[in-house]
C-alpha positions in Angstrom: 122.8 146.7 127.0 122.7 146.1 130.7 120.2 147.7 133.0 117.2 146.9 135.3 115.0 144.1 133.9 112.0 145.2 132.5 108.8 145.4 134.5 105.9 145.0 132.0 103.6 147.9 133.1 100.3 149.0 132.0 97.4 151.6 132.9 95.1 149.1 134.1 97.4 147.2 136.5 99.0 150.7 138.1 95.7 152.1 138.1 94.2 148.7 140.2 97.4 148.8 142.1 97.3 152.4 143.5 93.3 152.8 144.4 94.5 149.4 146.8 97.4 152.1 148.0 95.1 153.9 149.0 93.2 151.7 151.2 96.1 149.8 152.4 97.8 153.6 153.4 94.4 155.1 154.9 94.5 151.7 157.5 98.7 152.0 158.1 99.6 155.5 159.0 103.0 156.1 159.0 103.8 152.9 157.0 107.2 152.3 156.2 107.9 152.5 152.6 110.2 149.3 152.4 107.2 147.5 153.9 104.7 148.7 151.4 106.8 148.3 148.3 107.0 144.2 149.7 103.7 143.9 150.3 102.4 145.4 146.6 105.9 143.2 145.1 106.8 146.4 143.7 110.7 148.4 144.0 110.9 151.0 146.1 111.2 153.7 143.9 108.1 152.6 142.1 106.4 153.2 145.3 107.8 156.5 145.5 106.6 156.9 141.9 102.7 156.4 142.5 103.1 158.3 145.7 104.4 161.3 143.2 101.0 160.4 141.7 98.7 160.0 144.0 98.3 163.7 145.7 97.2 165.0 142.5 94.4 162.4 143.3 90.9 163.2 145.0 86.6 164.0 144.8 87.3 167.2 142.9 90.7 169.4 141.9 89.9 171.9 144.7 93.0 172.1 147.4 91.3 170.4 150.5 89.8 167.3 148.5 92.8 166.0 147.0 95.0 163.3 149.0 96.9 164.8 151.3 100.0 162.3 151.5 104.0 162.6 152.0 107.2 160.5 153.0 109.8 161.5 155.2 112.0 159.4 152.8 111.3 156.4 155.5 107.7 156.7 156.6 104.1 157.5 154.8 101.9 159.9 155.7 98.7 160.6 155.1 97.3 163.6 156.5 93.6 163.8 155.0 92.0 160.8 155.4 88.4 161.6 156.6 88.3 164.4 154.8 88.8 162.8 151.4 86.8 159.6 152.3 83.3 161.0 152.7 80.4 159.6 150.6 81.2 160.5 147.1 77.5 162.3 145.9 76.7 162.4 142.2 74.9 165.0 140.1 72.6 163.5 137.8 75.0 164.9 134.9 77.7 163.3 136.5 76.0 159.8 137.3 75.0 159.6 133.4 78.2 160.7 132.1 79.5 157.4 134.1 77.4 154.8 133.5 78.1 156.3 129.5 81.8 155.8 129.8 81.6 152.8 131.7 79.4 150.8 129.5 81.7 151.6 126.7 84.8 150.5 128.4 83.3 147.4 129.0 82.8 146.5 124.8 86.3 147.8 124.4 88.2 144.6 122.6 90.8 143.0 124.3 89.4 143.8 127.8 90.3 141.1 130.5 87.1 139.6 131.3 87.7 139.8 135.2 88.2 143.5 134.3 85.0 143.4 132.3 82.9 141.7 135.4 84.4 143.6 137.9 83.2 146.7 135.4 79.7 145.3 135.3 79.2 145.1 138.2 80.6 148.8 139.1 78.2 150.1 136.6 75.1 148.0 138.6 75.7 149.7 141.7 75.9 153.0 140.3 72.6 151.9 138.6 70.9 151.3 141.3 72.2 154.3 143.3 71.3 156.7 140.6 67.7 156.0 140.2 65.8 157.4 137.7 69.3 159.2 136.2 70.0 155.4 135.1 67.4 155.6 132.7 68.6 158.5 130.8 71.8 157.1 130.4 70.5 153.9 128.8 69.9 156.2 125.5 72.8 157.2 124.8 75.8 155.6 123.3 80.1 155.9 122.9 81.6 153.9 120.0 85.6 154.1 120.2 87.6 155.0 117.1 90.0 152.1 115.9 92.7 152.8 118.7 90.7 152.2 121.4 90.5 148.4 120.3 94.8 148.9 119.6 95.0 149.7 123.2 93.4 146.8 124.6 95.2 144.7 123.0 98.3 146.1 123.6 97.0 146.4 127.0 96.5 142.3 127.1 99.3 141.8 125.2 101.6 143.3 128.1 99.8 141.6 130.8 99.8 138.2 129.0 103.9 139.0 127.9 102.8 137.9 124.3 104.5 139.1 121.4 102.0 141.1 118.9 102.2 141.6 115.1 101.5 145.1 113.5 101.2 146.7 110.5 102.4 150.2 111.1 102.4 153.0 108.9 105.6 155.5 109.5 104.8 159.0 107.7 108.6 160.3 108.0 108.6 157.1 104.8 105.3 157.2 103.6 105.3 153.5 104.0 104.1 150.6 106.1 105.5 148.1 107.3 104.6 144.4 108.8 106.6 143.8 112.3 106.5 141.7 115.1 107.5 143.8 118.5 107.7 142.5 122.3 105.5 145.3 124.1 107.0 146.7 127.0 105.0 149.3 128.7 102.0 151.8 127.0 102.6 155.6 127.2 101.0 159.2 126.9 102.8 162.1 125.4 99.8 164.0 123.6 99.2 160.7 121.8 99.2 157.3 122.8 102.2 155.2 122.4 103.5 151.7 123.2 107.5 151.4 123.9 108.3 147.9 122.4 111.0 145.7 121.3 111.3 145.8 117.6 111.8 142.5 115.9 112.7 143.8 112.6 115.3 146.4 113.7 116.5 144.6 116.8 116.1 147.5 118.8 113.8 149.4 120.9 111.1 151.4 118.9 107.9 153.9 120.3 104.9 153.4 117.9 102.0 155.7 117.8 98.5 153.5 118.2 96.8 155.8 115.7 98.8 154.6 113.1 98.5 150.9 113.7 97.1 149.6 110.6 96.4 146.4 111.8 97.2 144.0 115.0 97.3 140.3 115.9 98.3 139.4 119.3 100.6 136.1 118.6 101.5 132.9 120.8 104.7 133.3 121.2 106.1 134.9 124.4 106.9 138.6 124.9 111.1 138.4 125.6 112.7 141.9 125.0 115.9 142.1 126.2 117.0 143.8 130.0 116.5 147.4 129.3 116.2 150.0 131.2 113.1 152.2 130.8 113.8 155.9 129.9 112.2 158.9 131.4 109.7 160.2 129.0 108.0 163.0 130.7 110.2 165.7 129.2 110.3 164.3 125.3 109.1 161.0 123.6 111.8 161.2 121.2 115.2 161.0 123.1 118.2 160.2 120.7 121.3 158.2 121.4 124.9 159.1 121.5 125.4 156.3 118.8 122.7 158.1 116.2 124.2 159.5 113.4 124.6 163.6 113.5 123.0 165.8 111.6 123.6 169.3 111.1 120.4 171.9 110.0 120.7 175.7 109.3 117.5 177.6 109.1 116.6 181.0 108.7 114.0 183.0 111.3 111.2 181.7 110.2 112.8 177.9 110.8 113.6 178.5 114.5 111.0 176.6 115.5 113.0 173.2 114.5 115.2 173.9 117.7 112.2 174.0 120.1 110.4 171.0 118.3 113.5 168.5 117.5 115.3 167.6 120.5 119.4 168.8 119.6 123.3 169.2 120.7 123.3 172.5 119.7 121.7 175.4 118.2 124.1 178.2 117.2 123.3 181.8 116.4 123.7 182.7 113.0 124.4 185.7 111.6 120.6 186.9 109.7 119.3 185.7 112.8 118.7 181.9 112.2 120.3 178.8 113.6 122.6 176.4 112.6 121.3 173.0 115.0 123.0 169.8 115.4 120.8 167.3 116.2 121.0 163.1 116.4 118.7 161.0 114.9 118.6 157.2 114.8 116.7 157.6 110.7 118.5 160.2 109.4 116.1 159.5 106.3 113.4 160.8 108.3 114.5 164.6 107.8 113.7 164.7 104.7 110.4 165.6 104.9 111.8 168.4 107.3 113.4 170.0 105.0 111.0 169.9 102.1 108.8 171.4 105.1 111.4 174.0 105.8 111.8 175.6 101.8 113.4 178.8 102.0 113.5 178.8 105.6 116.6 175.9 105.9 118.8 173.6 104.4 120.7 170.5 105.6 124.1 171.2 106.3 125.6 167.1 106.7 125.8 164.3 106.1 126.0 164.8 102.2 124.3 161.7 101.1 121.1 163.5 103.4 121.6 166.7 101.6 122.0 164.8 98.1 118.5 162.7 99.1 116.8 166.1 100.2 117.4 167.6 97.2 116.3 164.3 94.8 113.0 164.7 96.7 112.3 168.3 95.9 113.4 167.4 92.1 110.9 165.0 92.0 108.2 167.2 94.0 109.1 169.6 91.3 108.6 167.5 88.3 104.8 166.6 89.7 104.1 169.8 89.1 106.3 170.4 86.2 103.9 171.8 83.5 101.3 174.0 85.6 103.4 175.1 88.0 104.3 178.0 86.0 101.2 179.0 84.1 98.7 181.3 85.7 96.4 178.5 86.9 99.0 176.9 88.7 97.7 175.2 91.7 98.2 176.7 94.9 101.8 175.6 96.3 103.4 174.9 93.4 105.4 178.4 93.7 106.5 176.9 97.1 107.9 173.8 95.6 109.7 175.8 93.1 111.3 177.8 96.3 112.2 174.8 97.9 113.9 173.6 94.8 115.8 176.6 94.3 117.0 176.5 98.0 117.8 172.8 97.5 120.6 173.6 94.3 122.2 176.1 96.4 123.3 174.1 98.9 120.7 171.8 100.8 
C-alpha cells in the first residue's frame, strides 16, 4: 500500500528532540515553522505535532507556568518565556522522588549508553544540588516489572532499525506464538504498545508489551514496507474495509459491546438491544465475546463463527458436565449452561 515512508519514532528521541524545541524556540521568536522543521530534519506537520504538545508542557499544571506557545500557521510564538524559565526549586519530597526514578531508568535493559551517561550525570547534579535530601534517596529502591526491560528494547530496536523476535501470547486464542516483526513506532493507549511489521502475517500488527513472553533483538535490519502511520488517539484497534464483517445482536445488558468494539452500525432492536455490525481482521477472536456475552447476545454471521461459538460453549459445557447440575456445583457452571442454551437457539 502506498503512503508516506515510515519515520521510525520513539519516546526517547521525541522527547530529546522537543526539550531542544524548546531552547532553539525561546532564542528565535517568531521562527518560521519551515525553518525549524529543516533545522530538527523533521516534516512540517511533525513540527506542528510537538507544538500540539508542547503547551501542555511546564514547572507545574497551574495556567501561568505552562508554555505559552502558538503559530500563525507561518510563524512561532512564544509568549512566556521568562516566566516559564525561572530556576526550577525542588522540595525535598520532590528531589528524592527524582533521583528514585532516575537511578532506575538508568538499570533499565536496552538503555543507549549515551542515554545512560547523559542520565548519570543528570542524577549528579541533582545530587549535589539537593544536599542532605540525596542521602535519603540512596535507601530506597524501584525494580521494573518485565515490560520495562520489553520497552527498552523495543525502544533500541527502533532506533537501531533491527528486526526483533517475540514470543507473544494473544488471549482472544489462548496461544503463543514465536514471530519476527519490523518495529515501527511505540505507543500508549492505557497500555503500552509497539505498532510493527508482522513477519508471520505479512501485515501490520499492534502488540501489547505486557504480554511479550520473551524478546531477542536480531541482526537483521528493520525493513517494513512504506506505510502510512494511523491516528491512534481516538482507538488502538481501527479495522479495515477489507476485514471480514461480522454481525452481533445483544440484549440490554450487552450494549456495552457497541461502546467498547469499534463498528459500522448498531441498530435498535426491538427489547431494547442492538444488532452491531462490526469488522474485524480475526473473526476467530469473537469468540471469547460471545461466550462473555451468554444470555445477553448471539452472533448473527458469518455461520462458520456462529458454528465455532457454539462448539466452544459445548465444550465449556462438557468441563463441567457432571457437577454442574448437582447442588455443589461450582460457582458459574449455571452460566455456562445459559450460554449453551443461548448458543442452540441460534448463536
Amino acid at each position: 500500500m502506498a503512503g508516506k515512508p515510515v519515520r521510525p519514532v520513539n519516546a526517547i528521541d521525541q522527547t530529546r528532540r522537543m526539550l531542544s524545541l524548546v531552547t532553539y524556540l525561546r532564542e528565535r521568536p517568531g521562527a518560521r515553522i519551515a525553518d525549524v522543521a529543516r533545522a530538527f530534519g523533521i516534516t512540517e506537520e511533525e513540527l506542528v505535532s510537538d507544538l500540539d504538545v508542547l503547551p501542555m508542557c511546564g514547572t507545574s499544571f497551574r495556567g501561568g507556568d505552562l508554555l505559552d506557545i502558538d503559530t500563525d500557521g507561518e510563524r512561532i510564538w512564544w509568549h512566556n518565556p521568562d516566566d516559564v524559565a525561572a530556576p526550577l526549586r525542588l522540595a525535598a519530597d520532590e528531589a528524592t522522588a527524582l533521583l528514585v526514578a532516575a537511578r532506575a531508568v538508568s538499570t533499565l535493559p536496552g538503555l543507549r549508553e549515551g542515554d545512560r551517561q547523559a542520565l548519570l550525570r543528570a542524577t549528579a547534579k541533582v545530587e549535589a544540588a539537593a544536599g542532605e535530601t540525596a542521602g535519603a534517596s540512596s535507601r530506597l529502591s524501584v525494580t521494573f516489572e518485565s515490560e520495562g526491560g520489553v520497552f527498552a528494547d523495543v525502544d533500541r530496536a527502533i532506533s537501531e532499525r533491527r528486526r526483533l523476535w517475540i514470543r507473544y501470547y494473544s488471549p482472544a486464542r489462548d496461544e503463543v506464538t514465536e514471530r519476527e516483526i519490523d518495529p515501527i513506532r511505540l505507543v500508549s493507549v492505557g497500555h503500552t504498545y509497539v505498532e510493527a511489521w508482522c513477519r508471520r502475517s505479512e501485515a501490520r500488527r499492534t502488540f501489547r508489551l505486557d504480554r511479550v513472553a520473551e524478546i531477542k533483538i536480531l541482526d537483521e535490519p528493520a525493513a517494513p514496507p512504506e506505510i502510512e502511520l494511523r491516528d491512534l488517539s481516538e482507538a488502538l484497534v481501527q479495522p479495515a474495509a477489507e476485514d471480514p464483517e461480522v454481525v452481533v445482536e445483544v440484549g440490554p445488558g450487552g450494549r456495552w459491546v457497541a461502546e467498547y468494539y469499534p463498528h459500522d452500525s448498531a441498530d435498535e432492536l426491538p427489547d431494547g438491544g442492538l444488532r452491531i455490525t462490526l469488522r474485524t481482521p480475526d473473526p476467530a477472536s469473537l469468540r471469547r465475546l460471545a461466550l462473555r456475552l451468554g444470555r445477553d447476545g448471539r452472533i448473527v454471521s458469518p455461520p462458520e463463527l456462529a458454528d465455532s461459538a457454539r462448539q466452544a460453549a459445548r465444550e465449556a459445557l462438557e468441563a463441567y458436565d457432571g457437577v454442574a447440575r448437582t447442588p455443589d456445583a461450582p460457582q458459574g457452571a449455571d452460566e455456562v449452561h445459559g450460554v449453551h442454551d443461548r448458543q442452540e437457539r441460534g448463536l
